[in-house]
N, C-alpha and C positions, 0 to 999 in steps of 0.2 A: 529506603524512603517510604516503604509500605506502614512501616509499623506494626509488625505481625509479634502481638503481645506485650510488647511494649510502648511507650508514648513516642507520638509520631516527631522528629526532631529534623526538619526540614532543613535546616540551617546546615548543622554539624553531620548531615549526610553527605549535603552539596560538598561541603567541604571536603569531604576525604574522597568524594567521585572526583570532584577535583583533580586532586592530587594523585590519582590512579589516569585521569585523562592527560594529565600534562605526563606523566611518565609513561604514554604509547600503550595505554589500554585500553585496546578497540573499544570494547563492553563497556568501561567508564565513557571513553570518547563520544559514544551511543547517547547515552544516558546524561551526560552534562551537554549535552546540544540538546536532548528534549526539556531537561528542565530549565536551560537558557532561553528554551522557546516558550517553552509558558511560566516561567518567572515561577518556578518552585523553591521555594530555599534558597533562592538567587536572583540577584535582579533580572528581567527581561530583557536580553539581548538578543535578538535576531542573528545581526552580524556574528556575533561570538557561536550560534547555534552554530549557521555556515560553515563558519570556521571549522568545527570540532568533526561534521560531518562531514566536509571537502577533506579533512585529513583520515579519515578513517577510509572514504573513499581511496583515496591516494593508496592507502593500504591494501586493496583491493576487497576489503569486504564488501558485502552487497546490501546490508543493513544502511551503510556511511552513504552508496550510491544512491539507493532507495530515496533516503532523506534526503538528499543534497537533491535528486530530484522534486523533493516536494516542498523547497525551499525554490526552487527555480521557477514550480506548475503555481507558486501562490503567492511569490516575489517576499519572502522571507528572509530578511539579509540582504536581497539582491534585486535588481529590476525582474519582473515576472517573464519568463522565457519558455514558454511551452515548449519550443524545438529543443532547446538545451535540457528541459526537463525528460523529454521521450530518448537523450541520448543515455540519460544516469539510468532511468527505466530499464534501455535496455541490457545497460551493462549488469546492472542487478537482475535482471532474467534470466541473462545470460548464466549468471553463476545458480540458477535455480529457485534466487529469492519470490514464492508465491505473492508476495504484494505487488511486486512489481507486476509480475503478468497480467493479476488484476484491473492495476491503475492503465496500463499500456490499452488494455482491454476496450476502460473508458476511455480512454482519450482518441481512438479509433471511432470509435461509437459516436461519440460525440461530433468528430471532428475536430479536435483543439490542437493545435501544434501539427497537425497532421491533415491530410485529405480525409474525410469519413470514408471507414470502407468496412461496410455489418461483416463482412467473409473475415477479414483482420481481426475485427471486434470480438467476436464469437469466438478464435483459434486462441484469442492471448484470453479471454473466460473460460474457455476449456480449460486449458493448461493452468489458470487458475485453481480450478475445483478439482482438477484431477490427484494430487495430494490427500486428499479426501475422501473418505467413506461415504458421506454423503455429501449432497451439494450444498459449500457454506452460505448462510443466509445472508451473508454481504455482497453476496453476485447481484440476488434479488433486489434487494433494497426498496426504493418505493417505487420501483417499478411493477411490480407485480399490481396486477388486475385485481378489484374485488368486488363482489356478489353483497347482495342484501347482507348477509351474515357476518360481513367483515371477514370471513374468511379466503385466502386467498383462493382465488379460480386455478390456477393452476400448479400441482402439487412441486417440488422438488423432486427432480429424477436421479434415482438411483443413482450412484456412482459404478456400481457391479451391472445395470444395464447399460450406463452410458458407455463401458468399458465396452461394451459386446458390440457396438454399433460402430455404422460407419460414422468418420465427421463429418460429410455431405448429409449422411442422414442425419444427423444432431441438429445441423442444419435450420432442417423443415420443423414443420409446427407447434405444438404447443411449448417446448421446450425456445426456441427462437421467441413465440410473442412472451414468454411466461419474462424476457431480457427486455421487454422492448424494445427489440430491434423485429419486430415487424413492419 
């Protein structure tokens, strides 16, 4: 569906993901619920995403849970269920999937489906960033503080320092407000 060198053919991609999704391929199953979510080469169906991703989930992949979680945290196919969303979360964490820890992250932070609780928030953005060489710029987001300069106030910490530290110290200062969870 990228079109890498050749004309992009939206249609006749869907089609054959398709048919790799109804024949139990997680990878197409993936792929034909995103592009049922946003109407690529197919019409828009919500419901039909669900579908594709409740079944991949069922499989135990943690991409299918992932999804199916952010079909639940944004009522995509389904009434919006934040608690039902933090359960697919965290069975995709569970299995390692790095978005998940992330979103689990926000929804701690925030509060949503969950009691707020920064100590939560902070351990599932660790375990986020911790995959990583350095800290990815989607922790930050538009949280991050800025100076005259437009440059961000506080830099991105190490991953080979955050490694060396304790989590209580990760904890404390500039790395805590750089999340906005000050």
């Amino acid at each position: 569906t990228d079109g890498v060198g050749v004309p992009v053919m939206e249609a006749e991609a869907a089609f054959w993901i398709g048919r790799a999704a109804d024949n139990q391929h997680v990878d197409a199953m993936i792929r034909m619920g995103e592009l049922r979510l946003d109407g690529e080469g197919v019409e828009r169906d919500p419901a039909e995403a669900l579908r594709l991703f409740s079944a991949a989930a069922q499989l135990g992949d943690a991409r299918g849970q992932f999804s199916r979680g952010i079909c639940c945290l944004y009522g995509y196919g389904v009434m919006k269920d934040p608690e039902m969303a933090i359960r697919y979360f965290e069975a995709a964490a569970k299995a390692g999937y790095l978005p998940a820890y992330y979103r689990l992250g926000l929804l701690y932070r925030d509060g949503l489906g969950v009691e707020a609780n920064r100590r939560t928030a902070i351990r599932y953005l660790y375990k986020a960033a911790v995959g990583q060489e350095e800290c990815p710029p989607f922790i930050y987001g538009s949280r991050m503080k800025t100076q005259g300069t437009k440059k961000p106030k506080f830099a991105c910490v190490s991953m080979r320092f955050m490694r060396q530290k304790k989590l209580d110290d990760i904890l404390k200062g500039e790395y805590l407000r750089s999340l906005g969870l000050d």
